[in-house]
mmCIF file of the protein (N, C-alpha, C, O) and its ligand, coordinates in Angstrom:
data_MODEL
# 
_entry.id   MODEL 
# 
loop_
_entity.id 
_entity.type 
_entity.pdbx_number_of_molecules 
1 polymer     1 
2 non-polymer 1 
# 
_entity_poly.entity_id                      1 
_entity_poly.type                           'polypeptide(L)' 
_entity_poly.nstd_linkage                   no 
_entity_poly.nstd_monomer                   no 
_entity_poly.pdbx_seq_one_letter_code       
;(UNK)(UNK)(UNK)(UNK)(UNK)(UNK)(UNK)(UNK)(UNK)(UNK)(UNK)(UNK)(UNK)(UNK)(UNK)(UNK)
(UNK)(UNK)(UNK)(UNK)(UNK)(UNK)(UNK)(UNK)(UNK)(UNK)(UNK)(UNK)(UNK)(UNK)(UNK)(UNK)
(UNK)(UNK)(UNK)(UNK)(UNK)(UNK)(UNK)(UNK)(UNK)(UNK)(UNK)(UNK)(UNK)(UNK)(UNK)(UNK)
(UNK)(UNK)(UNK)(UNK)
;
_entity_poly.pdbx_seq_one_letter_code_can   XXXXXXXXXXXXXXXXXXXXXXXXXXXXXXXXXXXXXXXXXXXXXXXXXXXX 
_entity_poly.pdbx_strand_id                 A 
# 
loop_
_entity_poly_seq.entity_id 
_entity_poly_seq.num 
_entity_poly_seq.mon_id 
_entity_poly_seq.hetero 
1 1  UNK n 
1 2  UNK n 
1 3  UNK n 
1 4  UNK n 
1 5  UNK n 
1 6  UNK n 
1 7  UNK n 
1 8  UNK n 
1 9  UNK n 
1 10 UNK n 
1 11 UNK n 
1 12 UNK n 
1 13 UNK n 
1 14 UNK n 
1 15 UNK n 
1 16 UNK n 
1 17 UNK n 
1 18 UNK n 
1 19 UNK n 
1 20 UNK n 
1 21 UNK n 
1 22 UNK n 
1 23 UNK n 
1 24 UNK n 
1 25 UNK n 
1 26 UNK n 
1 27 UNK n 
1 28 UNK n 
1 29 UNK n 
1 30 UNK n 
1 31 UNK n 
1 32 UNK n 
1 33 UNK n 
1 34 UNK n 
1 35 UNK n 
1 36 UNK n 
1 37 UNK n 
1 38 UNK n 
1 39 UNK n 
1 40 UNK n 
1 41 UNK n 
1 42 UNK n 
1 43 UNK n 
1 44 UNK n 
1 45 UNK n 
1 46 UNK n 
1 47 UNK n 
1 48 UNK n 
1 49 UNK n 
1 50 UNK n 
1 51 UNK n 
1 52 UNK n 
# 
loop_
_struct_asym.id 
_struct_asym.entity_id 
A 1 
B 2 
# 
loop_
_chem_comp.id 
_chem_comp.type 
_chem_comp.mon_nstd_flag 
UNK 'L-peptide linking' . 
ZN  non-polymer         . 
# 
_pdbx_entity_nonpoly.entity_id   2 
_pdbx_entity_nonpoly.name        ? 
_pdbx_entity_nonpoly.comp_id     ZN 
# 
_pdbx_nonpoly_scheme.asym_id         B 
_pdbx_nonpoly_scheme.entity_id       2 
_pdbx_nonpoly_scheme.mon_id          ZN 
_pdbx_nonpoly_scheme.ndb_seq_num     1 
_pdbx_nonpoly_scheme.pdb_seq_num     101 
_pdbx_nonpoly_scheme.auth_seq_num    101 
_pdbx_nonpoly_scheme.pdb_mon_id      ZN 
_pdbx_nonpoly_scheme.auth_mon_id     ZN 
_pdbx_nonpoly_scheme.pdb_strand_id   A 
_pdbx_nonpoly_scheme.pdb_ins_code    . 
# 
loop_
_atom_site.group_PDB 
_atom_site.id 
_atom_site.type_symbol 
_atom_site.label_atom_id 
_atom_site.label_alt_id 
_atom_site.label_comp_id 
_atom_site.label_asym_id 
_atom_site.label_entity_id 
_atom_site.label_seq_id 
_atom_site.pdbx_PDB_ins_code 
_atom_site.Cartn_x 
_atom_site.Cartn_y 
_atom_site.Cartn_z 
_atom_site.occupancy 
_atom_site.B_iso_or_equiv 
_atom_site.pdbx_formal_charge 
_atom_site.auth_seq_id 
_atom_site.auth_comp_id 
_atom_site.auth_asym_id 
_atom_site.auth_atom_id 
_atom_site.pdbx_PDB_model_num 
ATOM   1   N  N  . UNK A 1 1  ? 29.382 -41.769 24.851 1.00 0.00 ? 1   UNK A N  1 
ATOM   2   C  CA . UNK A 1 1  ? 30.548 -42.194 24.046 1.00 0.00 ? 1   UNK A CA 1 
ATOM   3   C  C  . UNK A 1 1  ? 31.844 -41.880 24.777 1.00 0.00 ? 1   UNK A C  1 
ATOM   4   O  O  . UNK A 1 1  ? 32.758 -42.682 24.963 1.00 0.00 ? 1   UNK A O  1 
ATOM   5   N  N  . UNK A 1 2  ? 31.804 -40.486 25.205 1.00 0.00 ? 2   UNK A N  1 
ATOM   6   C  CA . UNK A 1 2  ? 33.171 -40.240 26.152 1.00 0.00 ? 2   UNK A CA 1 
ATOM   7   C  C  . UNK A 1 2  ? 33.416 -41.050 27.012 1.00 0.00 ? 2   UNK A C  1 
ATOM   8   O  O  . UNK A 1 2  ? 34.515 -41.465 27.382 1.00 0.00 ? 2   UNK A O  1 
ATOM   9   N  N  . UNK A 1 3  ? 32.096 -41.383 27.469 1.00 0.00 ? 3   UNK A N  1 
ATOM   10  C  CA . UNK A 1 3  ? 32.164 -41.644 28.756 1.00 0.00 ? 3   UNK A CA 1 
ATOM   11  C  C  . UNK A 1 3  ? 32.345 -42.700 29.252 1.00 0.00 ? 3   UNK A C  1 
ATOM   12  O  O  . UNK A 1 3  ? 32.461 -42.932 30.456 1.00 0.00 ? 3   UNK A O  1 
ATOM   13  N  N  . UNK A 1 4  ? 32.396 -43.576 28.221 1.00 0.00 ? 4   UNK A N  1 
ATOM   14  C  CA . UNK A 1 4  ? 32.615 -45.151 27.888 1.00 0.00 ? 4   UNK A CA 1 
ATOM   15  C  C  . UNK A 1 4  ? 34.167 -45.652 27.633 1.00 0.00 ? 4   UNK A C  1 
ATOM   16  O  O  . UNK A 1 4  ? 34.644 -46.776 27.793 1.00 0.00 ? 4   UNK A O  1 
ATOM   17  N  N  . UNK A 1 5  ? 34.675 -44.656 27.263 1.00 0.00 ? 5   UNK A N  1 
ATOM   18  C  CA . UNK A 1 5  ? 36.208 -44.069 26.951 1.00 0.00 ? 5   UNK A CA 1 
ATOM   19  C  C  . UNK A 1 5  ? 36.890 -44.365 27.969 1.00 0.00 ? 5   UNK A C  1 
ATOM   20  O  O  . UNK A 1 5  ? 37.705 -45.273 28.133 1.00 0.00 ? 5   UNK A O  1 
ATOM   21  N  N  . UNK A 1 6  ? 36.482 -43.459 28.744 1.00 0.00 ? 6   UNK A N  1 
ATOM   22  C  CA . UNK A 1 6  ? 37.060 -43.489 30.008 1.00 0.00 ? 6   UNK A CA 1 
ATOM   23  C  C  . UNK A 1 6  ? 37.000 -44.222 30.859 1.00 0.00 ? 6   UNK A C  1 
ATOM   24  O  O  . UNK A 1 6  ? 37.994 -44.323 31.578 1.00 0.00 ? 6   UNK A O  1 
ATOM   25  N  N  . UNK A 1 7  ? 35.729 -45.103 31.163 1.00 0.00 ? 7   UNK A N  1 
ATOM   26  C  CA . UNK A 1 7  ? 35.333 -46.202 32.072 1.00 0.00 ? 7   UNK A CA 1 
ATOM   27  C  C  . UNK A 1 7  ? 36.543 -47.381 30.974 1.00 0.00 ? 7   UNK A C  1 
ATOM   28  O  O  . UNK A 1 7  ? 37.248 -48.040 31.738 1.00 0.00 ? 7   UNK A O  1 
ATOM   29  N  N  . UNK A 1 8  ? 36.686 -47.533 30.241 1.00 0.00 ? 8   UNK A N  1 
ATOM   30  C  CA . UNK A 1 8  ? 37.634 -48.404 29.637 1.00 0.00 ? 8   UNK A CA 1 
ATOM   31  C  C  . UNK A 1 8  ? 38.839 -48.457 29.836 1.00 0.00 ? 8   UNK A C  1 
ATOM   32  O  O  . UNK A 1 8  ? 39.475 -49.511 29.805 1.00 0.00 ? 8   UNK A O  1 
ATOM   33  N  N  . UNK A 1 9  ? 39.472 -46.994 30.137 1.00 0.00 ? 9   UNK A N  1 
ATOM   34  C  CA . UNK A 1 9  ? 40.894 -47.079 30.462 1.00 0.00 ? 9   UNK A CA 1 
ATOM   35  C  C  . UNK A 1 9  ? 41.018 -46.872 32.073 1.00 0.00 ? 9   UNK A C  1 
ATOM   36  O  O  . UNK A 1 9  ? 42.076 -46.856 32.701 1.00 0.00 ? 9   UNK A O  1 
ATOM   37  N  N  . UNK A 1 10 ? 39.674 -46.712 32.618 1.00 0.00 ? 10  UNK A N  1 
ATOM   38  C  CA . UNK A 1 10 ? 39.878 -46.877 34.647 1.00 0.00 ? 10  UNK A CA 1 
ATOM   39  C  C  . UNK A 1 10 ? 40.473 -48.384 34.842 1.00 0.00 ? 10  UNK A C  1 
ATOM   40  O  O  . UNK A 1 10 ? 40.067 -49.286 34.111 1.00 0.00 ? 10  UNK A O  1 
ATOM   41  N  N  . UNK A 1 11 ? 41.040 -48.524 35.430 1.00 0.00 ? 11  UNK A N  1 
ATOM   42  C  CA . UNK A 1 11 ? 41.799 -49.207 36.480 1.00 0.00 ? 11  UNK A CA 1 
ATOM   43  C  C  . UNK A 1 11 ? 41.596 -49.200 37.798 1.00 0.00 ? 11  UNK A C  1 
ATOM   44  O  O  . UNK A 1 11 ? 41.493 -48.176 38.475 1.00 0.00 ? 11  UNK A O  1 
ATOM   45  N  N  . UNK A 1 12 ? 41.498 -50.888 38.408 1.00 0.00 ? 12  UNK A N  1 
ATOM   46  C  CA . UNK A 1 12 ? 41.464 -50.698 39.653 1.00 0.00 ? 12  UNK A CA 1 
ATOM   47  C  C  . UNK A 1 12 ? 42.536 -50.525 40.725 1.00 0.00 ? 12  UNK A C  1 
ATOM   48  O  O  . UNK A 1 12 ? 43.535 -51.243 40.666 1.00 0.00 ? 12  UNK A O  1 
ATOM   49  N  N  . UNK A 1 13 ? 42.402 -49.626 41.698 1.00 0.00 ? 13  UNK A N  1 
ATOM   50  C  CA . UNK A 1 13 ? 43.515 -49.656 42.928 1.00 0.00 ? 13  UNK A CA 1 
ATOM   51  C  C  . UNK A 1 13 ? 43.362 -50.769 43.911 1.00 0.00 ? 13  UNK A C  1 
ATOM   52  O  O  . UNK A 1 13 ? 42.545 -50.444 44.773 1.00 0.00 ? 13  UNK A O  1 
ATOM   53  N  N  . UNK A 1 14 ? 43.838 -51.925 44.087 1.00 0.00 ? 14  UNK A N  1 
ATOM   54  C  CA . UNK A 1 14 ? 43.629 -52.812 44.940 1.00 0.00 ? 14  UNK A CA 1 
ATOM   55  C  C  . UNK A 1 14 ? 45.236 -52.245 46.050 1.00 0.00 ? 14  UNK A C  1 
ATOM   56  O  O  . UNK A 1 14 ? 46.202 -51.540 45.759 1.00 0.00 ? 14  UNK A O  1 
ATOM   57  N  N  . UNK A 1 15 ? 44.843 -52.981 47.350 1.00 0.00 ? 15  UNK A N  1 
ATOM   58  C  CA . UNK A 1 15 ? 45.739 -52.982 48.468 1.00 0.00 ? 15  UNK A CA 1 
ATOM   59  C  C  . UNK A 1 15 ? 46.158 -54.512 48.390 1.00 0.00 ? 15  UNK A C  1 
ATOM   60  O  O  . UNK A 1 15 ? 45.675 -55.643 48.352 1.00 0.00 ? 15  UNK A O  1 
ATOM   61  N  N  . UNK A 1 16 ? 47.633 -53.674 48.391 1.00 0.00 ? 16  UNK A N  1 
ATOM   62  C  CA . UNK A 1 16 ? 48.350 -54.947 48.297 1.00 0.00 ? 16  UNK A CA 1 
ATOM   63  C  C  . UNK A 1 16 ? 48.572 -55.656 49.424 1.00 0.00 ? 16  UNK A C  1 
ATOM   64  O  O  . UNK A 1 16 ? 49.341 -56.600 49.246 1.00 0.00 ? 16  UNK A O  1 
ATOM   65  N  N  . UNK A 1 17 ? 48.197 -55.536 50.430 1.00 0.00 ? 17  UNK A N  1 
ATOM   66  C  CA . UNK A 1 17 ? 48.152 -56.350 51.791 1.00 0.00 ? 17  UNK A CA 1 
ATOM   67  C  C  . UNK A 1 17 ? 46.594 -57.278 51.565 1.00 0.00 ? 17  UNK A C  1 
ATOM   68  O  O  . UNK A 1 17 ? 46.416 -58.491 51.453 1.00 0.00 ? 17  UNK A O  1 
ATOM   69  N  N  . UNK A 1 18 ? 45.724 -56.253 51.558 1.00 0.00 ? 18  UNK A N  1 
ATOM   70  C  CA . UNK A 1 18 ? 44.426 -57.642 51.863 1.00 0.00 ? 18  UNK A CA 1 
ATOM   71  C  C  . UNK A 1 18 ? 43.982 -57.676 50.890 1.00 0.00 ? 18  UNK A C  1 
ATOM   72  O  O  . UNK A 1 18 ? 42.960 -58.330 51.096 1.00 0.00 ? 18  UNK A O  1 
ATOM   73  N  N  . UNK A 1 19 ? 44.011 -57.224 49.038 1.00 0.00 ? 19  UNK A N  1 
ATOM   74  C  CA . UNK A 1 19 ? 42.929 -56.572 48.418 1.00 0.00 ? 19  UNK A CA 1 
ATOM   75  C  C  . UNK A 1 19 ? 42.094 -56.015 48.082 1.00 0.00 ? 19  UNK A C  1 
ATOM   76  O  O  . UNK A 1 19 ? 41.643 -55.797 46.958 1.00 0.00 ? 19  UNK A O  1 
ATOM   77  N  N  . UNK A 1 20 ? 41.763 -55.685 49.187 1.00 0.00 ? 20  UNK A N  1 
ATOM   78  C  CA . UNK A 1 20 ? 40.203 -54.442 49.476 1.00 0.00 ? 20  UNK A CA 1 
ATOM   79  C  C  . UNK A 1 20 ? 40.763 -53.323 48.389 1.00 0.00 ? 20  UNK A C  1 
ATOM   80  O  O  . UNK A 1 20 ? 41.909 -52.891 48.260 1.00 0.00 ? 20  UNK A O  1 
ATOM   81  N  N  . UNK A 1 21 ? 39.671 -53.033 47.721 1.00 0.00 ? 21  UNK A N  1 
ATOM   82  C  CA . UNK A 1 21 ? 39.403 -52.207 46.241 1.00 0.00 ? 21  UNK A CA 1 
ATOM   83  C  C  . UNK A 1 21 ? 39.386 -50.680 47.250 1.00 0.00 ? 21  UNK A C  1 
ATOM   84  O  O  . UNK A 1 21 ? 38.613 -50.289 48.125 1.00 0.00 ? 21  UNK A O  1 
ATOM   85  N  N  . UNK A 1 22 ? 40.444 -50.180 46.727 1.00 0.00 ? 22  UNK A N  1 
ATOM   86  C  CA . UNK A 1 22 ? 40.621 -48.554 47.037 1.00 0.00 ? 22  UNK A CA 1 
ATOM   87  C  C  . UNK A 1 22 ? 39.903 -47.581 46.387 1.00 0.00 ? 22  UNK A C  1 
ATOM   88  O  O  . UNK A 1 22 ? 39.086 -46.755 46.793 1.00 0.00 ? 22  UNK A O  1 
ATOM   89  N  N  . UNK A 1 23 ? 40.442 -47.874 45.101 1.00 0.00 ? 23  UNK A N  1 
ATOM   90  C  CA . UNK A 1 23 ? 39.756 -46.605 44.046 1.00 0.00 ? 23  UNK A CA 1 
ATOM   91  C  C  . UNK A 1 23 ? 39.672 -47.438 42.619 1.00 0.00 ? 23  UNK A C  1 
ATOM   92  O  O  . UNK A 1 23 ? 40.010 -48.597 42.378 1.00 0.00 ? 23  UNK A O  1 
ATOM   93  N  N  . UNK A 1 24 ? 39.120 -46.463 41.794 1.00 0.00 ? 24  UNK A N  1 
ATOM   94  C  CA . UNK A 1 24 ? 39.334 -46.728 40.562 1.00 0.00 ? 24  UNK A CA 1 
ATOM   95  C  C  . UNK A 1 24 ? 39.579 -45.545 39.934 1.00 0.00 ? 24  UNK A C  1 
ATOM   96  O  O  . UNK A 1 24 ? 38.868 -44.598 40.268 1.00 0.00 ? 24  UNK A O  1 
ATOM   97  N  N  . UNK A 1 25 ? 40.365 -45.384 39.154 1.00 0.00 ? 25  UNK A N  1 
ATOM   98  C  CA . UNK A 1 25 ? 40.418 -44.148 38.285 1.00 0.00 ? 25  UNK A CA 1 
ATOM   99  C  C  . UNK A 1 25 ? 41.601 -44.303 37.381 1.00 0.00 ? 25  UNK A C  1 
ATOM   100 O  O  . UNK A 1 25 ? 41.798 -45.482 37.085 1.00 0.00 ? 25  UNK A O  1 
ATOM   101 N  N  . UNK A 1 26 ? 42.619 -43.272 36.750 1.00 0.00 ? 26  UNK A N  1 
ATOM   102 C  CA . UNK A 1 26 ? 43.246 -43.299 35.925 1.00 0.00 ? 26  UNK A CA 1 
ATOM   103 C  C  . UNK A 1 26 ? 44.058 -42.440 36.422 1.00 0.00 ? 26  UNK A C  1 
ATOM   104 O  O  . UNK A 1 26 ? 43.765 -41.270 36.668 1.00 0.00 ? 26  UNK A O  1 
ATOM   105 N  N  . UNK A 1 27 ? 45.096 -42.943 36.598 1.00 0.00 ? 27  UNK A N  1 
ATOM   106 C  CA . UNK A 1 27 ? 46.698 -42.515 37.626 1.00 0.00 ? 27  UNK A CA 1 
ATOM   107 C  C  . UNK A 1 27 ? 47.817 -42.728 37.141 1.00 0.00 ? 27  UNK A C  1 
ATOM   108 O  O  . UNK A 1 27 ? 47.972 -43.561 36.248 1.00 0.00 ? 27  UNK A O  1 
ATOM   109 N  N  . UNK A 1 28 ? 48.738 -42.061 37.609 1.00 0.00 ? 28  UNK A N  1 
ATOM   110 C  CA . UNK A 1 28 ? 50.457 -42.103 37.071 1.00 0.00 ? 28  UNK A CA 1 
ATOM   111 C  C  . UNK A 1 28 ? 50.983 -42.043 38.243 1.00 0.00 ? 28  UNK A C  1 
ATOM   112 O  O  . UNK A 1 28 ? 52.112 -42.533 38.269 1.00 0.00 ? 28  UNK A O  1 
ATOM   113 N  N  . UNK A 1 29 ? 50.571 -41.593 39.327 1.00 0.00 ? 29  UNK A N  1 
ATOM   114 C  CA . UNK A 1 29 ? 51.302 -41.621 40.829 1.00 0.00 ? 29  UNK A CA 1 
ATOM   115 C  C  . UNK A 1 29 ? 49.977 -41.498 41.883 1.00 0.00 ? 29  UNK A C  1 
ATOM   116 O  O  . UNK A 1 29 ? 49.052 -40.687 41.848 1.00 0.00 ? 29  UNK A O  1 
ATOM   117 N  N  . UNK A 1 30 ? 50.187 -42.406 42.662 1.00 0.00 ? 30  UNK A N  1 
ATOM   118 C  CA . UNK A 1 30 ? 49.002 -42.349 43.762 1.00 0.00 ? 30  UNK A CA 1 
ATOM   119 C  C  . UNK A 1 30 ? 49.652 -43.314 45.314 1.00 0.00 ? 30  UNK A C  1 
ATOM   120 O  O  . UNK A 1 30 ? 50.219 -44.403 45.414 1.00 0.00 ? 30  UNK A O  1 
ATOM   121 N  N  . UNK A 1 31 ? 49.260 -42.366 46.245 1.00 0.00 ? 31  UNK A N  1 
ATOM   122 C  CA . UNK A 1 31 ? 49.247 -43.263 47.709 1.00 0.00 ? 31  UNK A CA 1 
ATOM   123 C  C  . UNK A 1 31 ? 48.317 -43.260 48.238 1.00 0.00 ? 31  UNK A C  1 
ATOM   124 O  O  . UNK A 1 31 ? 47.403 -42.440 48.321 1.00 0.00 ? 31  UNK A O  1 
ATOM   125 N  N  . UNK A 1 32 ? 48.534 -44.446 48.749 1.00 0.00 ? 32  UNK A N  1 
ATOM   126 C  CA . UNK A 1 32 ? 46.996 -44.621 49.584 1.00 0.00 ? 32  UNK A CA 1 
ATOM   127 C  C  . UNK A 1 32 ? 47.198 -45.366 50.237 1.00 0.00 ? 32  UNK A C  1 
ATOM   128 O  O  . UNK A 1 32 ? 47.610 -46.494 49.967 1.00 0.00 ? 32  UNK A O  1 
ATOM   129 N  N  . UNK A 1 33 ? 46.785 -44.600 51.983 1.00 0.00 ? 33  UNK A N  1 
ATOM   130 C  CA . UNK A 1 33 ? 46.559 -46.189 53.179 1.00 0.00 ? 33  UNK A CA 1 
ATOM   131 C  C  . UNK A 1 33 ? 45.440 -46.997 52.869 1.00 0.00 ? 33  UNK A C  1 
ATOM   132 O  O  . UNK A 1 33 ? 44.372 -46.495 52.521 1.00 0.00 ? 33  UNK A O  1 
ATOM   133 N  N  . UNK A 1 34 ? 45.589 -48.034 52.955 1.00 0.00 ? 34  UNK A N  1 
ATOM   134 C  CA . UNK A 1 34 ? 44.319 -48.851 53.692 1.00 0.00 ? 34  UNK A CA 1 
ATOM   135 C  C  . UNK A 1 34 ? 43.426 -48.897 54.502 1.00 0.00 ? 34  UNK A C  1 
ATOM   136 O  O  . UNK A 1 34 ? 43.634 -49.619 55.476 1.00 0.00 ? 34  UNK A O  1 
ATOM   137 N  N  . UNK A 1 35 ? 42.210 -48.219 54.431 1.00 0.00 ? 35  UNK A N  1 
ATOM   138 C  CA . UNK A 1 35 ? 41.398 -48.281 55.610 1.00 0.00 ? 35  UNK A CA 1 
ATOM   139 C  C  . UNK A 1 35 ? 41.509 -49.288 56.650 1.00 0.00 ? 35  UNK A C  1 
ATOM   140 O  O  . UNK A 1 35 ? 41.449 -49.039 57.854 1.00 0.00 ? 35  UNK A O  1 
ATOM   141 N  N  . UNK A 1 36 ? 41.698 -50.622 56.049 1.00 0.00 ? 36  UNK A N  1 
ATOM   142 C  CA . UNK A 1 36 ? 40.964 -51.955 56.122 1.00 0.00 ? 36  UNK A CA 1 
ATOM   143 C  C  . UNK A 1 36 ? 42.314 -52.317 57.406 1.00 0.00 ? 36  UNK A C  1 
ATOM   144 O  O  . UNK A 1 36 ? 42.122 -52.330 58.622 1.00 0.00 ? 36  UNK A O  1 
ATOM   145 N  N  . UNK A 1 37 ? 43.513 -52.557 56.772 1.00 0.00 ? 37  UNK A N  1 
ATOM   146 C  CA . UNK A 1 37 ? 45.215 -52.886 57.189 1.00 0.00 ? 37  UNK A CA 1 
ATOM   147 C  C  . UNK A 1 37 ? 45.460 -52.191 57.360 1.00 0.00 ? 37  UNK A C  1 
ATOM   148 O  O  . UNK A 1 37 ? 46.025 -52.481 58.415 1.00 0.00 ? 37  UNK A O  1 
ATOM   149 N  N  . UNK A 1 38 ? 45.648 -50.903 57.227 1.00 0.00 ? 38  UNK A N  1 
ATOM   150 C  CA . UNK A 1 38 ? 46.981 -49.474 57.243 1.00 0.00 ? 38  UNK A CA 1 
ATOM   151 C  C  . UNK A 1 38 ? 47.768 -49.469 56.478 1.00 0.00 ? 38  UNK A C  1 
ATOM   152 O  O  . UNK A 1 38 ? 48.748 -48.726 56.518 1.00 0.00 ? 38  UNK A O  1 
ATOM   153 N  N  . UNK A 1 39 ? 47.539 -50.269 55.626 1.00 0.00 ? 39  UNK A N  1 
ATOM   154 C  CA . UNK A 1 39 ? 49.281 -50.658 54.799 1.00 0.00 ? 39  UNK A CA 1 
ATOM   155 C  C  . UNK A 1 39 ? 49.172 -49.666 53.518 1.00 0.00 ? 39  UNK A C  1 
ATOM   156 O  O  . UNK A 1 39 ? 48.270 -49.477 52.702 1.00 0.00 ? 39  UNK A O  1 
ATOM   157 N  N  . UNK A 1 40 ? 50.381 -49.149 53.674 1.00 0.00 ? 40  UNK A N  1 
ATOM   158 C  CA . UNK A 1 40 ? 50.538 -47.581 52.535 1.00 0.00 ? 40  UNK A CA 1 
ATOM   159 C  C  . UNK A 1 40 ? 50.671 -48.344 51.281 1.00 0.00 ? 40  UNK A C  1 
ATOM   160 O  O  . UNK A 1 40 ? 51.583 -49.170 51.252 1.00 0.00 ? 40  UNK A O  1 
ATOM   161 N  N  . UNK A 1 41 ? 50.017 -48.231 50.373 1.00 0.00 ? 41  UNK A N  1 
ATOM   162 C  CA . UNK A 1 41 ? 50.080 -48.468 49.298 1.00 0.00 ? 41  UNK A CA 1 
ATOM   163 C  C  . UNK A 1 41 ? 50.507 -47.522 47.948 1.00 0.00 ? 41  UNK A C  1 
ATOM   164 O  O  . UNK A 1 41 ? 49.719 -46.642 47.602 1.00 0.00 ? 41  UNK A O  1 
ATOM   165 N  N  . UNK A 1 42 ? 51.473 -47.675 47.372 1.00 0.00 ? 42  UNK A N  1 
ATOM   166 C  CA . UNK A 1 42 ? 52.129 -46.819 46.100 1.00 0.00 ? 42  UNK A CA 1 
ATOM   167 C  C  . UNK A 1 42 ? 51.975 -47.250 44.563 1.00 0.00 ? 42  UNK A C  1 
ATOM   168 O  O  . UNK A 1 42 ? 52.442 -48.291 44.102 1.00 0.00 ? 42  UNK A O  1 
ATOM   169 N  N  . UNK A 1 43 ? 51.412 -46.508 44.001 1.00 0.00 ? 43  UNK A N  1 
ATOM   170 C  CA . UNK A 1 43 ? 51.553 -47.100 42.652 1.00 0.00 ? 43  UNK A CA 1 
ATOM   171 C  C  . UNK A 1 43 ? 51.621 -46.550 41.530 1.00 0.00 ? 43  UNK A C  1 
ATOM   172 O  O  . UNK A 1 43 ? 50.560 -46.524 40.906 1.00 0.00 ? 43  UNK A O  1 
ATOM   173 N  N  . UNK A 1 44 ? 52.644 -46.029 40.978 1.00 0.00 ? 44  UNK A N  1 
ATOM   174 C  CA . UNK A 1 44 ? 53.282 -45.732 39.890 1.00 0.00 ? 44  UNK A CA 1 
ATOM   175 C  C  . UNK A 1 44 ? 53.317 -46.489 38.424 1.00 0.00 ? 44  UNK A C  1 
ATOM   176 O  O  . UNK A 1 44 ? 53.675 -47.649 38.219 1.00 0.00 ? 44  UNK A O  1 
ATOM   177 N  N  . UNK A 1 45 ? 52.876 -45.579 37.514 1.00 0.00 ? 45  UNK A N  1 
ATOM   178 C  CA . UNK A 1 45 ? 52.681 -46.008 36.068 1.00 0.00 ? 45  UNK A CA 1 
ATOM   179 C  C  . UNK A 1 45 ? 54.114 -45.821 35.534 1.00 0.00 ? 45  UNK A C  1 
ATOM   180 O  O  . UNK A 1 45 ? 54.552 -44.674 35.436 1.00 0.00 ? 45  UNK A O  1 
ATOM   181 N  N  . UNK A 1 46 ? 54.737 -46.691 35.244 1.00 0.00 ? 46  UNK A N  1 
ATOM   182 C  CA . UNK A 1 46 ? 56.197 -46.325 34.220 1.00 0.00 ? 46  UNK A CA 1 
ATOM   183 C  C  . UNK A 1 46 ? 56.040 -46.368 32.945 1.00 0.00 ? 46  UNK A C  1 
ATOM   184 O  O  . UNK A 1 46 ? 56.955 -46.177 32.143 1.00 0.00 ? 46  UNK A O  1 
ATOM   185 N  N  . UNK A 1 47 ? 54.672 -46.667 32.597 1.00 0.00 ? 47  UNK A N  1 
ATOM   186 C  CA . UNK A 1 47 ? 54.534 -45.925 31.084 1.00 0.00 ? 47  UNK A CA 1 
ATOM   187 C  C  . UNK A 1 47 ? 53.970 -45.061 30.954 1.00 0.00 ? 47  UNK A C  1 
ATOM   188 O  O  . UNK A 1 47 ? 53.108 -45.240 30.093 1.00 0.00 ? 47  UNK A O  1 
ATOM   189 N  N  . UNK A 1 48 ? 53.961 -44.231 31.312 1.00 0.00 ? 48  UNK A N  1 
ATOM   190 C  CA . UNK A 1 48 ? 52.533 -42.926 31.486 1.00 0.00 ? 48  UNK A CA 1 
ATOM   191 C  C  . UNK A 1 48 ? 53.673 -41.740 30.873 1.00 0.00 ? 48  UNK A C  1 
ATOM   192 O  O  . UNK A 1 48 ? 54.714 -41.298 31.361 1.00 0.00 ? 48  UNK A O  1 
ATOM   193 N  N  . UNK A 1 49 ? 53.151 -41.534 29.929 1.00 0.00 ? 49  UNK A N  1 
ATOM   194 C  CA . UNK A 1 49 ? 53.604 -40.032 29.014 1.00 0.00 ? 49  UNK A CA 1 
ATOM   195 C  C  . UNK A 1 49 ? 53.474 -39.146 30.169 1.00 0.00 ? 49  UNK A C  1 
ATOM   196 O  O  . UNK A 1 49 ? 52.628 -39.035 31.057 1.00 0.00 ? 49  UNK A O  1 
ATOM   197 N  N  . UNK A 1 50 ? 54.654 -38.500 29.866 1.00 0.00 ? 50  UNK A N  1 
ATOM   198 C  CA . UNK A 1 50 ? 54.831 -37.127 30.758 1.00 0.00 ? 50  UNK A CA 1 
ATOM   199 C  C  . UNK A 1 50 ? 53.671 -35.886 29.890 1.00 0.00 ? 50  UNK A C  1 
ATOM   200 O  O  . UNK A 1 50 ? 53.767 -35.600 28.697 1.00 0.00 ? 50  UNK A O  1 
ATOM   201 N  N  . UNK A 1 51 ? 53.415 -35.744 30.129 1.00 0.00 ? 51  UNK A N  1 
ATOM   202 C  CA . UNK A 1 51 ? 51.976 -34.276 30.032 1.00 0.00 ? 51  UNK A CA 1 
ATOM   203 C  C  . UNK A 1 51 ? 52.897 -33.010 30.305 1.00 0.00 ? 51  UNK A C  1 
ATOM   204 O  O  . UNK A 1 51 ? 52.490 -31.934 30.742 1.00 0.00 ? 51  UNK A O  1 
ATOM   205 N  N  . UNK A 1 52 ? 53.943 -33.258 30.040 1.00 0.00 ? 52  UNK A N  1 
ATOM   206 C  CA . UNK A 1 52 ? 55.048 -31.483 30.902 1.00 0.00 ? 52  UNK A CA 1 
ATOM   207 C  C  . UNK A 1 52 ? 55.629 -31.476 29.287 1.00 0.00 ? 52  UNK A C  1 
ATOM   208 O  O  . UNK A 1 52 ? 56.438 -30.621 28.926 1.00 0.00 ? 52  UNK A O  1 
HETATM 209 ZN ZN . ZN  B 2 .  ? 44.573 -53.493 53.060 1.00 0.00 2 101 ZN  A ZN 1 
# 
């Protein structure tokens, strides 16, 4: 049941240069190169409740 929860609100990280699937998970700030391109990828949630 949790666990279904959570697979529901994962999201995928795609690279915005070629698409190649980075990650999946559930983020508010994340970087990540591209294995594939190199191309730094950033991606920020601007709705994501602050937790502070
Ligand atoms: Zn790429």
């Amino acid at each position: 049941m949790e666990k279904k929860a959570i697979d529901a609100t994962k999201e995928e990280i795609r690279c915005q240069s070629c698409n190649k699937k980075l990650a999946v998970g559930i983020y508010v700030l994340v970087e990540i190169k591209c294995p594939r391109c190199k191309t730094l990828n950033s991606f920020q949630k601007s709705n994501a409740k602050s937790v502070f």
